[in-house]
BALOBA-1460 file (C-alpha; in Angstrom, 3 decimals):
// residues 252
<rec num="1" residu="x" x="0.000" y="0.000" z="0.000"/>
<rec num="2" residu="x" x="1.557" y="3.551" z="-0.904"/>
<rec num="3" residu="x" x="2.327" y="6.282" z="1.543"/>
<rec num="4" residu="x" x="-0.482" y="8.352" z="-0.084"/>
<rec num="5" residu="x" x="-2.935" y="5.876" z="0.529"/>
<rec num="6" residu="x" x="-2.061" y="4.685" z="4.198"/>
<rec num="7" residu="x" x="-2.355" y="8.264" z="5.068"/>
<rec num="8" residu="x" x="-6.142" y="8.587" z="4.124"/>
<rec num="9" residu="x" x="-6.835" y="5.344" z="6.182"/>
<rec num="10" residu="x" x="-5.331" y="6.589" z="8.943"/>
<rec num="11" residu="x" x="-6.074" y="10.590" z="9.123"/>
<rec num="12" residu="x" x="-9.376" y="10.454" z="6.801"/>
<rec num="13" residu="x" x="-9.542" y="12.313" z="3.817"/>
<rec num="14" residu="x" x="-8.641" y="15.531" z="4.904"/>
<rec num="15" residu="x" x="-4.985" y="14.196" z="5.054"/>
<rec num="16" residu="x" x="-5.001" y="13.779" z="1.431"/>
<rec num="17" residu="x" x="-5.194" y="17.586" z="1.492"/>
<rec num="18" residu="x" x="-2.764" y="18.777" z="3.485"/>
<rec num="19" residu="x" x="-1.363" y="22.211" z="3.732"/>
<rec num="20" residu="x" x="1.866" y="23.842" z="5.468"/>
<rec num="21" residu="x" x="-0.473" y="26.824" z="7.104"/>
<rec num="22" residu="x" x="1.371" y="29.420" z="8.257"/>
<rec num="23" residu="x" x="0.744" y="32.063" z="11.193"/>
<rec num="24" residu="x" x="1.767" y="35.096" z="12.396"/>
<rec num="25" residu="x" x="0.550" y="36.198" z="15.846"/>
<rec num="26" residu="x" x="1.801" y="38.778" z="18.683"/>
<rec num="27" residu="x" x="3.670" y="37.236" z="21.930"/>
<rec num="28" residu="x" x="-0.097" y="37.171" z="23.507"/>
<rec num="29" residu="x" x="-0.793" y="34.091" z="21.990"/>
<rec num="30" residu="x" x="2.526" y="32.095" z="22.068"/>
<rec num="31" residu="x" x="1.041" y="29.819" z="25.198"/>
<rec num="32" residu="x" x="-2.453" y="29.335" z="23.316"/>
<rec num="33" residu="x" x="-0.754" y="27.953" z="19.721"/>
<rec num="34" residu="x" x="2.396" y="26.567" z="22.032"/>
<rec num="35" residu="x" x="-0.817" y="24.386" z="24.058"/>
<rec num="36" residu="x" x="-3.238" y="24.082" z="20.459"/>
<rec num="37" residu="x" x="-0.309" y="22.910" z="17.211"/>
<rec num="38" residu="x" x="-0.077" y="19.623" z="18.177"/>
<rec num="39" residu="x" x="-3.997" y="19.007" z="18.326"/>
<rec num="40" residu="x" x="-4.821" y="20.782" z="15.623"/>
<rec num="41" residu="x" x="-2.229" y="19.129" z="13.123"/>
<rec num="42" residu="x" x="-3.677" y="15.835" z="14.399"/>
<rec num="43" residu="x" x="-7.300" y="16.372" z="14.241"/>
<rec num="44" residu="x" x="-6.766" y="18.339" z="10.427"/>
<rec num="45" residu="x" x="-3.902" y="16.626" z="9.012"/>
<rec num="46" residu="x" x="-2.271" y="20.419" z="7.957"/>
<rec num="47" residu="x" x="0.829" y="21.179" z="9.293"/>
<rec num="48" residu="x" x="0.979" y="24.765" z="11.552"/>
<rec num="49" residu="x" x="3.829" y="26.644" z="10.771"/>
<rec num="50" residu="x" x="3.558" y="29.764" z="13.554"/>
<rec num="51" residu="x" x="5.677" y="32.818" z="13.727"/>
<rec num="52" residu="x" x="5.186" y="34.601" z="17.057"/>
<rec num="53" residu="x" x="6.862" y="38.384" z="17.482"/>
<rec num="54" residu="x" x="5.977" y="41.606" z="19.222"/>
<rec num="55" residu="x" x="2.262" y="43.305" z="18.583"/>
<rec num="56" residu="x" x="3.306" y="46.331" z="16.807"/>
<rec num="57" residu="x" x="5.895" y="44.408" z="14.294"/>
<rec num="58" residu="x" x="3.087" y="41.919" z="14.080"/>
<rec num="59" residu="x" x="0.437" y="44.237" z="13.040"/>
<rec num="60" residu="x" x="2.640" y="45.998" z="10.461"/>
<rec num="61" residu="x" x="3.744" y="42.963" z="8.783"/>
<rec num="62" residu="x" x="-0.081" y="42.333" z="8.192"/>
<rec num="63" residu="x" x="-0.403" y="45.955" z="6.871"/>
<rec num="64" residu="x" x="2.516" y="45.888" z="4.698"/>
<rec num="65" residu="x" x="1.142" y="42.084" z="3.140"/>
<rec num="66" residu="x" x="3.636" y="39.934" z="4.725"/>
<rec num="67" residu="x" x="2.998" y="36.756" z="2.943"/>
<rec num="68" residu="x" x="1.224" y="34.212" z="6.250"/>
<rec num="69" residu="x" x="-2.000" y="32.502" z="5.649"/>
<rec num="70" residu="x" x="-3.947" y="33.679" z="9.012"/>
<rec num="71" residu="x" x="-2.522" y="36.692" z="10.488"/>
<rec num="72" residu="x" x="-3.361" y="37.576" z="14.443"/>
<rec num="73" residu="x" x="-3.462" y="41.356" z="15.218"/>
<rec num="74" residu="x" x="-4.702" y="43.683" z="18.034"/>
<rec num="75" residu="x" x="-7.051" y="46.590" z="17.314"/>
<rec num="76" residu="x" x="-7.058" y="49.147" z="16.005"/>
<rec num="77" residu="x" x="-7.840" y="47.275" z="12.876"/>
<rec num="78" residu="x" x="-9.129" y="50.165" z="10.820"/>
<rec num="79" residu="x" x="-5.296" y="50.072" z="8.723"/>
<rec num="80" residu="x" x="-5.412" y="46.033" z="8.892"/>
<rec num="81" residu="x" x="-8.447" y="46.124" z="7.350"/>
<rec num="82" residu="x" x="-8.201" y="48.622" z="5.009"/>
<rec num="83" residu="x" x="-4.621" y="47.185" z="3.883"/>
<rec num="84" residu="x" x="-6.359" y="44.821" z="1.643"/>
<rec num="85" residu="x" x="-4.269" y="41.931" z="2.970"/>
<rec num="86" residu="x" x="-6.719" y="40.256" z="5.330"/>
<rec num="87" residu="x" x="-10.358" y="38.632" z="3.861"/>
<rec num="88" residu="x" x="-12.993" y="41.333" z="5.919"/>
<rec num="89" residu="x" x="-15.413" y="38.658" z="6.403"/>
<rec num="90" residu="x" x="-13.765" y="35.964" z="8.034"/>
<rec num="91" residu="x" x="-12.707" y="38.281" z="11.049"/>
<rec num="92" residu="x" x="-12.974" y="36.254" z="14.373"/>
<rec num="93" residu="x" x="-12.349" y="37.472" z="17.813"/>
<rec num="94" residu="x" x="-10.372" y="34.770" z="19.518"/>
<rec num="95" residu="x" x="-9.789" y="36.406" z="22.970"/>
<rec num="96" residu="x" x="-8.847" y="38.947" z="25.600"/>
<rec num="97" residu="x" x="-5.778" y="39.090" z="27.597"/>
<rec num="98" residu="x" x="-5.144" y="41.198" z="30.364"/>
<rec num="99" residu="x" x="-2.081" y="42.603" z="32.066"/>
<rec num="100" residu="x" x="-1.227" y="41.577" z="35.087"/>
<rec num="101" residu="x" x="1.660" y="42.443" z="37.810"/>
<rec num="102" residu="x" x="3.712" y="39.618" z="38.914"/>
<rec num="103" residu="x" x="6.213" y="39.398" z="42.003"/>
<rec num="104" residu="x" x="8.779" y="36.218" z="42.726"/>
<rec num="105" residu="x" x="7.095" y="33.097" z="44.435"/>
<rec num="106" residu="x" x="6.887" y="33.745" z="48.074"/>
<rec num="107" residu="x" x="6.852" y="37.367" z="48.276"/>
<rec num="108" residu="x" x="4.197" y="39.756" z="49.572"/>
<rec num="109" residu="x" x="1.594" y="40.691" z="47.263"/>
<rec num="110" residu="x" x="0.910" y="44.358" z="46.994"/>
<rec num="111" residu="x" x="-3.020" y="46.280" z="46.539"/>
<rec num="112" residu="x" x="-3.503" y="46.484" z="43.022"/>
<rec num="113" residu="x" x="-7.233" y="46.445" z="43.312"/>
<rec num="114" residu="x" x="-7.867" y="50.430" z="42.533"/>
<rec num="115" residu="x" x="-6.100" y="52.913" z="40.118"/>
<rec num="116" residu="x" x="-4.907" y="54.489" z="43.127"/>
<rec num="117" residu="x" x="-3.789" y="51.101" z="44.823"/>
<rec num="118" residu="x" x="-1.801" y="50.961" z="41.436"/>
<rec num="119" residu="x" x="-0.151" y="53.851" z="41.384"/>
<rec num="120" residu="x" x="1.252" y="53.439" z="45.243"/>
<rec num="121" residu="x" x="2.511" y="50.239" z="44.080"/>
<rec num="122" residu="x" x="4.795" y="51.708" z="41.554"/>
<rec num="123" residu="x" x="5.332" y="54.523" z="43.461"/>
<rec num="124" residu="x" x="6.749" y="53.009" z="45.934"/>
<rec num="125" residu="x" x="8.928" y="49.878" z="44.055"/>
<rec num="126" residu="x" x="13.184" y="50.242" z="43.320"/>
<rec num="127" residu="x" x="12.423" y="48.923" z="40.218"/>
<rec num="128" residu="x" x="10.080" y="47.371" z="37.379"/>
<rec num="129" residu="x" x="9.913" y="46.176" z="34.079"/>
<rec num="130" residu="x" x="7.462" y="45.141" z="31.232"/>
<rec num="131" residu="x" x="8.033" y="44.594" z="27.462"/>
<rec num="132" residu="x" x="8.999" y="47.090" z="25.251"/>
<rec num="133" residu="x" x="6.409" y="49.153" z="23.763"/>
<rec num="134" residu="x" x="8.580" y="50.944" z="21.240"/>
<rec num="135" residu="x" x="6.359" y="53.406" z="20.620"/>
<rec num="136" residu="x" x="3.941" y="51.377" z="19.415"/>
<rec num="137" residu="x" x="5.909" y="49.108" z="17.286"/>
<rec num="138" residu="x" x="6.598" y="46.635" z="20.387"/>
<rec num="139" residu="x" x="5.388" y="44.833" z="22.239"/>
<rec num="140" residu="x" x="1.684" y="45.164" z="22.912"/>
<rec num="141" residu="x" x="1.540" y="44.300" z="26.252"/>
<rec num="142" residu="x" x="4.550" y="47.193" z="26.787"/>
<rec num="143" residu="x" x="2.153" y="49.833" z="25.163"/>
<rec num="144" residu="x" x="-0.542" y="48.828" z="26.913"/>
<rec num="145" residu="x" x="1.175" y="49.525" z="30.308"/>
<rec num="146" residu="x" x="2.552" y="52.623" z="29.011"/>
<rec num="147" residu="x" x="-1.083" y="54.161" z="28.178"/>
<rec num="148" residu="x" x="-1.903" y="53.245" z="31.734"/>
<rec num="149" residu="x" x="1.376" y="55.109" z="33.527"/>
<rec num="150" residu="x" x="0.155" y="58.101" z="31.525"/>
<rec num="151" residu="x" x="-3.332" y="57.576" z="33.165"/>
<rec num="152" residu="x" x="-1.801" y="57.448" z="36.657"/>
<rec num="153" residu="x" x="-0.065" y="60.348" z="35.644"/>
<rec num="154" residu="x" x="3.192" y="58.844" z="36.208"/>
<rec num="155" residu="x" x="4.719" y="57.932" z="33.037"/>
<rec num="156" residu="x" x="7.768" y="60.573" z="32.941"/>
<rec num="157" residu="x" x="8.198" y="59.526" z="36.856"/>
<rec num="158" residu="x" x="8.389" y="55.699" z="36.492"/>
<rec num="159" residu="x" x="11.367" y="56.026" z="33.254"/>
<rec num="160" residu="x" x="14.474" y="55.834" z="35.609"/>
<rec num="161" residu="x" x="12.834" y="52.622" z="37.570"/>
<rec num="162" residu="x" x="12.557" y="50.636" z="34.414"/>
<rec num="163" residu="x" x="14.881" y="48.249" z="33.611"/>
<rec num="164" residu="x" x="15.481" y="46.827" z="30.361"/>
<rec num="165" residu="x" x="17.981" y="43.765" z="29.773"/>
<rec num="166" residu="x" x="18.948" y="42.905" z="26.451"/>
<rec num="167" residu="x" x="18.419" y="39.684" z="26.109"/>
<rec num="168" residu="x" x="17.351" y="38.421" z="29.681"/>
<rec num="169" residu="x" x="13.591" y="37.473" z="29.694"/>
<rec num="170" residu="x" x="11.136" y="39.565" z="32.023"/>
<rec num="171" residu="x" x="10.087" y="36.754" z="34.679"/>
<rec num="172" residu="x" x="14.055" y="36.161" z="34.773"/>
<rec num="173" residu="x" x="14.549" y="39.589" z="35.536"/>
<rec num="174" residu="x" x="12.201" y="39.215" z="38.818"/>
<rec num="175" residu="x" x="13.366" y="35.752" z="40.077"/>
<rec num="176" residu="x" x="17.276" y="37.623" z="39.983"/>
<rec num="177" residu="x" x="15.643" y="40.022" z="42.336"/>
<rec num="178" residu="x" x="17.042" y="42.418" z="40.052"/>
<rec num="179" residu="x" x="12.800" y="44.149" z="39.542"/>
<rec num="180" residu="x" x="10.329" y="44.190" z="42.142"/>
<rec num="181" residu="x" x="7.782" y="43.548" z="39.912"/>
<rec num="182" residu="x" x="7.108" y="42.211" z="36.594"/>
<rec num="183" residu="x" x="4.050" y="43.475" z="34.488"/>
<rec num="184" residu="x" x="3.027" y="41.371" z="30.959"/>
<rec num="185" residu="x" x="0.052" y="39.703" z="29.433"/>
<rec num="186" residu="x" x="-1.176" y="37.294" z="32.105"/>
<rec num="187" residu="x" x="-0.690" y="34.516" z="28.763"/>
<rec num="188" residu="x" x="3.206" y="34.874" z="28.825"/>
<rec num="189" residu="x" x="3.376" y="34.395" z="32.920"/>
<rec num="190" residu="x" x="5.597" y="30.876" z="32.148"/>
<rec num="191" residu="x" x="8.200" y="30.536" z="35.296"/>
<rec num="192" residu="x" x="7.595" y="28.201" z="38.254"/>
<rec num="193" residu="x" x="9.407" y="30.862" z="40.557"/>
<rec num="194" residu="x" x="6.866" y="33.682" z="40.390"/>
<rec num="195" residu="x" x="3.475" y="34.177" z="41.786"/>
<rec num="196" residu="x" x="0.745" y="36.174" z="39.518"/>
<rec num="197" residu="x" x="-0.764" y="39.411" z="41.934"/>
<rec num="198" residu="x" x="-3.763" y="39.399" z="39.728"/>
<rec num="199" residu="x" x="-5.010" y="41.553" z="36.956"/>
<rec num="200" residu="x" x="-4.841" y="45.834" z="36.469"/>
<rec num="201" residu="x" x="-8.351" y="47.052" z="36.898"/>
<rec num="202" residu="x" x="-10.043" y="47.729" z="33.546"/>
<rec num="203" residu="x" x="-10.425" y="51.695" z="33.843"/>
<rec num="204" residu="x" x="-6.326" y="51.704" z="33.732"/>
<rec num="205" residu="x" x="-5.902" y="49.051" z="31.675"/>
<rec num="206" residu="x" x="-8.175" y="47.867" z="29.092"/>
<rec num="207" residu="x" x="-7.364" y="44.238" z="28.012"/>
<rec num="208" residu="x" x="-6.014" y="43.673" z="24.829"/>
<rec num="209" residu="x" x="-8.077" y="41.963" z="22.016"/>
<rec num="210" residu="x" x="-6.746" y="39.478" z="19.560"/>
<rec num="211" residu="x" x="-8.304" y="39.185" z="16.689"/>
<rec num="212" residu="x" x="-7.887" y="36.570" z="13.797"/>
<rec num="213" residu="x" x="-8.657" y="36.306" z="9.696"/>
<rec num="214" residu="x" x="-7.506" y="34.821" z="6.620"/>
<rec num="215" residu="x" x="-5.101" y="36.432" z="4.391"/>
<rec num="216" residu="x" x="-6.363" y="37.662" z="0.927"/>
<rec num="217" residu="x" x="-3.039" y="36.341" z="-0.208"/>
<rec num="218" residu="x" x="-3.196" y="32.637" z="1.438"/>
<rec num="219" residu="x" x="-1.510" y="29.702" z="-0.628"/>
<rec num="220" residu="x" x="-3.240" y="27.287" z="1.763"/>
<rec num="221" residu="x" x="-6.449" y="28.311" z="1.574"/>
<rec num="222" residu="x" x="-7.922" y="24.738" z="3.215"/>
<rec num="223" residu="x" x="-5.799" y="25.170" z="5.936"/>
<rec num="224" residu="x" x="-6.185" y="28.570" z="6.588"/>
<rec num="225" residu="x" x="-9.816" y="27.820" z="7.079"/>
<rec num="226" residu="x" x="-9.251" y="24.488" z="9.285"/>
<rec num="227" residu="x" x="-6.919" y="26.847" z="10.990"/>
<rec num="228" residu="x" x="-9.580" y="29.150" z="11.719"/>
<rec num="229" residu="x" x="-12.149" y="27.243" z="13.170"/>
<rec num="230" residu="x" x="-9.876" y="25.669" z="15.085"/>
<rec num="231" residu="x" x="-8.930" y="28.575" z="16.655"/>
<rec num="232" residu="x" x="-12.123" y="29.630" z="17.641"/>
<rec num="233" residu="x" x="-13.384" y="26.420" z="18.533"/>
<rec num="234" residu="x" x="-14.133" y="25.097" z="22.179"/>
<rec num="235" residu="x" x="-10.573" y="23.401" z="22.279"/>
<rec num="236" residu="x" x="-9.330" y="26.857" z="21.742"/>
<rec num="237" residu="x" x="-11.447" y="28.684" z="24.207"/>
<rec num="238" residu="x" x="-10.052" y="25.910" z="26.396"/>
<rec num="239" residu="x" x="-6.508" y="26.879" z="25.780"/>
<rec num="240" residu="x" x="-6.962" y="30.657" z="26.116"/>
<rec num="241" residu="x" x="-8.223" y="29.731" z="29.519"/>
<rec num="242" residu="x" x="-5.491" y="27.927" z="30.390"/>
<rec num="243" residu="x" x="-3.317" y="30.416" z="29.519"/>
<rec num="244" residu="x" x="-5.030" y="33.454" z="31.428"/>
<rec num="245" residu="x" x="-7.151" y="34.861" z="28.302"/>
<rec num="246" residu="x" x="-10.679" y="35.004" z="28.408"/>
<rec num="247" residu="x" x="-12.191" y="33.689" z="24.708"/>
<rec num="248" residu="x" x="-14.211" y="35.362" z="22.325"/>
<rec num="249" residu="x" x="-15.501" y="38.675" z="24.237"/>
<rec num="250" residu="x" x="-14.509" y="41.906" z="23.575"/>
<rec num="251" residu="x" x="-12.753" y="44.605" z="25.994"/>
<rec num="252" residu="x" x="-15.348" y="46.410" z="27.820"/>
């Protein structure tokens, strides 16, 4: 028996049409495809090919027509869309993520549960640090934090408490003791030696949306659609829990 024809016993008929798919999505949702690629390529037979970088490089890419068969971008989506690079009516909210401040595992957990709470907190710290927003180019999660200093009024006054590493990652950072706190996406919150705070109340920090459609340039256009669904299918709600987003709803 061929190859060819084993595969089609074995994986059903979808196998026998089998794309590469690829992806491009912002650091957000590294945990969700990280926990999803292996299910998906088993249940559909397509092979997921993700590329995973910062919001703002992600969400040019898309506008410029990098070639990726289902881009994932954070509003606004008013350029995304009118880029001509994405297909308008397969746009699918996947899920929110919110920021959240982190300390190292055992350590007291400050108020974070009001604006003001908030601002005491980084008032009072040695030192922070949170990814790059680059104005606007970086990392979403690093712009997002930004908008809310400038809401607390203390952008200009946190500067010489942030610390940025060049090539140390952020929950590193905080188990060194080198930061008193950590703030990200609650999604990339990956090391064993931290504890999570909890979330930044909504009127400081709205959480981010990701948002998902097919490229009106795909070369895998079965796969790009299997990819879809899949995404915003129970099994991915599932994994967006997991990973501290909540599925399908938009920011409030």
């Amino acid at each position: 028996m061929s190859s060819a024809a084993l595969a089609i016993l074995v994986c059903g008929p979808q196998a026998a049409r089998a794309e590469d798919v690829t992806l491009v999505a912002p650091g957000g949702m590294r945990c969700a495809i990280d926990t999803l690629k292996a299910d998906f390529e088993k249940k559909t037979g397509h092979v997921l090919k993700p590329t995973i970088g910062s919001g703002g490089a992600t969400h040019r890419q898309v506008v410029q027509g990098a070639p990726f068969d289902v881009p994932v971008v954070q509003p606004p989506l008013d350029d995304v869309i009118a880029s001509g690079n994405v297909v308008l009516s397969t746009q699918t909210p996947l899920a929110t993520v919110p920021i959240v401040v982190v300390v190292r595992k055992g350590e007291r957990k400050p108020d974070i549960s009001s604006a003001d709470a908030v601002k005491r907190m980084l008032q009072s710290a040695k030192a922070i640090s949170y990814p790059d927003g680059n104005n606007g180019l970086g990392g979403a999660a690093g712009v997002s934090f930004d908008e809310t200093q400038r809401k607390l009024g203390i952008y200009d006054e946190m500067k010489p408490k942030v610390k940025r590493v060049q090539g140390v990652s952020l929950m590193k950072l905080l188990t060194n003791g080198d930061i008193d706190y950590a703030i990200t996406f609650a999604s990339e919150v990956d090391d064993p030696g931290v504890d999570v705070v909890g979330v930044l109340p909504k009127d400081i920090s709205t959480p981010t949306m990701l948002v998902a459609f097919i490229s009106s340039h795909t070369t895998a256009p079965l796969g790009a659609k299997a990819l879809l669904g899949y995404l915003a299918s129970p099994d991915g709600a599932a994994a967006y829990r997991k990973c501290g987003m909540t599925p399908g709803l938009r920011p409030r």
